[in-house]
N, C-alpha and C positions, 0 to 999 in steps of 0.2 A: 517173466517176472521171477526175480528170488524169492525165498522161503520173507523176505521182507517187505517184498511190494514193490521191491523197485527194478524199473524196466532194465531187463540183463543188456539190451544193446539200442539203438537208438534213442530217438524221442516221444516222450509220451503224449498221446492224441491229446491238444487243450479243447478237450471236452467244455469246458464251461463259455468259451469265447464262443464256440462254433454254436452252442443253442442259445445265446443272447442276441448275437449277431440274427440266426435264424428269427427270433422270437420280433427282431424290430424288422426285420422282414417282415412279417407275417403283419405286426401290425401297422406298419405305412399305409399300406390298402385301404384297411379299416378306418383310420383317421382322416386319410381323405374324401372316403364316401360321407363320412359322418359332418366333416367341414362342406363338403357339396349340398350333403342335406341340407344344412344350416342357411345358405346363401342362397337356396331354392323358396325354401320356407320364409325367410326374411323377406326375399322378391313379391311371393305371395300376399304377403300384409303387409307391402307396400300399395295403398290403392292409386297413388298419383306414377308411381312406374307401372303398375299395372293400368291402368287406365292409358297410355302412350302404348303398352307393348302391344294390349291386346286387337286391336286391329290394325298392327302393323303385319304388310303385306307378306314378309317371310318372318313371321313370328313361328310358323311351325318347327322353321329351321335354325332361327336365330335366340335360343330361346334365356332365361330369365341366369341361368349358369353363366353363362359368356356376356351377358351385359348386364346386369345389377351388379356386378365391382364397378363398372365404368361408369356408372348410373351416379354411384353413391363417391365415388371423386370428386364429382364435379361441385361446385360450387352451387346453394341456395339459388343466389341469381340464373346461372347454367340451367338448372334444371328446372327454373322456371320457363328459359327461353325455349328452352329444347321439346318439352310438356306444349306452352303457346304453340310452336310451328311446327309441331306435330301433324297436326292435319291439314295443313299446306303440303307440307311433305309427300304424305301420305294421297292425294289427291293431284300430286304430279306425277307417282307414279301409275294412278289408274288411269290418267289422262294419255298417258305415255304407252298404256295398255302392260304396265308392268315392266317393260323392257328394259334391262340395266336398271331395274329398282336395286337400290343398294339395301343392306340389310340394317337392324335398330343398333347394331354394336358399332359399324361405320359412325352411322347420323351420331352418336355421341361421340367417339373417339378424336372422331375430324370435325366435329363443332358442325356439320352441314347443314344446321341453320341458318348462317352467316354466308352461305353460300348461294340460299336459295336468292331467283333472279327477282331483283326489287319489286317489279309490277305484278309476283305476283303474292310474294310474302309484306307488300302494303296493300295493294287490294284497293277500294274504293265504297266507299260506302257503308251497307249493309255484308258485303263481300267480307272487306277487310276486317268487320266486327266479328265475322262467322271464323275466317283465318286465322284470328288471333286467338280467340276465346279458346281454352282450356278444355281438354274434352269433358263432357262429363261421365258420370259413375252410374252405369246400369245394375240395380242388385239383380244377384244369381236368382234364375230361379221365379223373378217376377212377369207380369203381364208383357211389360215394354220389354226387358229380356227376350220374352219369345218372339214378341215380333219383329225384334233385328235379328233375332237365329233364325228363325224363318223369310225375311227378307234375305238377307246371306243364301242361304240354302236355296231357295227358290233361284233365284242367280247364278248358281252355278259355282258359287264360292267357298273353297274349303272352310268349314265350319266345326270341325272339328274340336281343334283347339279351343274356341270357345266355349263347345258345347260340355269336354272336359276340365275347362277350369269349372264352368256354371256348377257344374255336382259338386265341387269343391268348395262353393258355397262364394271364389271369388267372381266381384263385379267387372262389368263389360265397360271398357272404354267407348263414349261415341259420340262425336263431332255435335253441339248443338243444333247445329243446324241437318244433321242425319236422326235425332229424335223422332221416335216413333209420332205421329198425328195421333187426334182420334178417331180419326175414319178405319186408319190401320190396326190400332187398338178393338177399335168394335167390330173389323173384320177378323178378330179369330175368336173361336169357340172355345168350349170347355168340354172333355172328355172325362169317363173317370178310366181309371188306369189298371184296378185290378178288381174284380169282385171272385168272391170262396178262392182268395188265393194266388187266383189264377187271372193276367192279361186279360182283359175283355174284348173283344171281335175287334173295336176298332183301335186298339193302343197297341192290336198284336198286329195289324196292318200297318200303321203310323212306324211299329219296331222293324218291319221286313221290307219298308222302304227306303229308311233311315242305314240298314247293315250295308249294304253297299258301298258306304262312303264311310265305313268302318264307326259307327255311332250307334253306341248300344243304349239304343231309345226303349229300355225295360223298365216296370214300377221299381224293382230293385233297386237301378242306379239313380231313377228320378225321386225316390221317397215323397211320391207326393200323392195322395188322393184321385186329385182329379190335375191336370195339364190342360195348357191350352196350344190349340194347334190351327191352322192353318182354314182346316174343312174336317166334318166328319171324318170323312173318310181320303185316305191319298189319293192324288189324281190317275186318274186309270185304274181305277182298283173294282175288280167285278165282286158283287154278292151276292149267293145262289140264292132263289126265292122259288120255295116251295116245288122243287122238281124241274121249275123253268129255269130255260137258258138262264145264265149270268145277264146281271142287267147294269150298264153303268152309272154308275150314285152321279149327280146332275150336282149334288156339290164339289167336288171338285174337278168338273168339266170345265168352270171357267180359267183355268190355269191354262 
């Protein structure tokens, strides 16, 4: 530089491009996470798409980012058809034992309800009414709620996902005709969850059965008083009684 500021030879760094430039670098990122949130969140208080996602078979994988735009293209009517043959869908592929199930973003993209084979998306009778019919909307959190997560769970079925939207306060999707009974209803119990603070014997059992399959069954994330669960106590679970051996709780032996 001269005694006047100006560069004695070359060209002067355009300082002002090069930190605009950086600064809309910087926030691209931020705008997209912020627009992801937005269409996550949207998905979520959707109960008629969430009610289709949530027990679609690779929902874990397939999830509410990648098909709630495609969800929400579709046409009123579409997305009433697609919601209907939802669980025809969904019951070819458990018949099929899962194999080449395709995943919820396909089944809308390529319309594969129109695909499904006639005899068994018309159905016959009482069939075809259960086929057709709409899933309905389990609230988070309730009686019937636990007893399709624990019907799930006893099954051997990732349960996950639904066990983390349930703390999120959204409802479970579930075929009319897969409705909890009352038999099922009055086969699960009621525990309480914490007392001075602290898990009580059998919710801190129910939490160290449930970690395994990565489900943080704590009062924390359940905020609730008391839960209902399956049996007192998990199956196989020993309780030291007064110096003698462990003895096995006969509630849940019938598992």
């Amino acid at each position: 530089m001269d005694g006047q500021g100006v560069p004695g030879h070359g060209s002067a760094p355009i300082r002002t491009t090069l930190l605009k430039r950086s600064e809309r670098e910087t926030r691209a990122p931020v705008a997209r996470k912020a627009s992801e949130e937005e269409i996550v969140a949207a998905a979520y208080a959707d109960d008629a798409f969430m009610a289709v996602i949530g027990p679609w078979p690779t929902a874990s994988s397939d999830g509410p980012l990648s098909t709630y735009p495609v969800w929400c293209a579709l046409s009123d009517d579409e997305r009433a058809e697609a919601a209907r043959f939802a669980p025809t869908a969904i019951a070819q592929h458990v018949a099929n034992g899962r194999k080449g199930a395709y995943g919820l973003r396909a089944y809308l993209v390529e319309k594969r309800w129109k695909l499904l084979p006639a005899a068994i998306s018309a159905g016959v009778g009482r069939e075809r009414a259960a086929a057709e019919a709409p899933p309905a909307s389990v609230p988070a959190r309730s009686k019937p709620w636990f007893a399709v997560f624990w019907r799930r769970w006893k099954a051997g079925e990732k349960a996950k996902l639904m066990f983390d939207q349930g703390m999120r306060g959204l409802p479970y999707g579930v075929r009319p005709a897969d409705m909890p009974g009352e038999a099922e209803l009055a086969g699960l119990v009621s525990i309480q969850t914490a007392e001075d603070g602290r898990a009580t014997a059998e919710m801190a059992a129910w939490r160290d059965a449930l970690a395994a399959d990565g489900i943080s069954f704590t009062p924390i994330d359940l905020r609730m008083p008391f839960v209902f669960v399956p049996s007192r106590w998990p199956p196989g679970h020993a309780r030291a009684g007064d110096g003698a051996a462990a003895e096995m709780l006969s509630e849940g032996a019938t598992w």
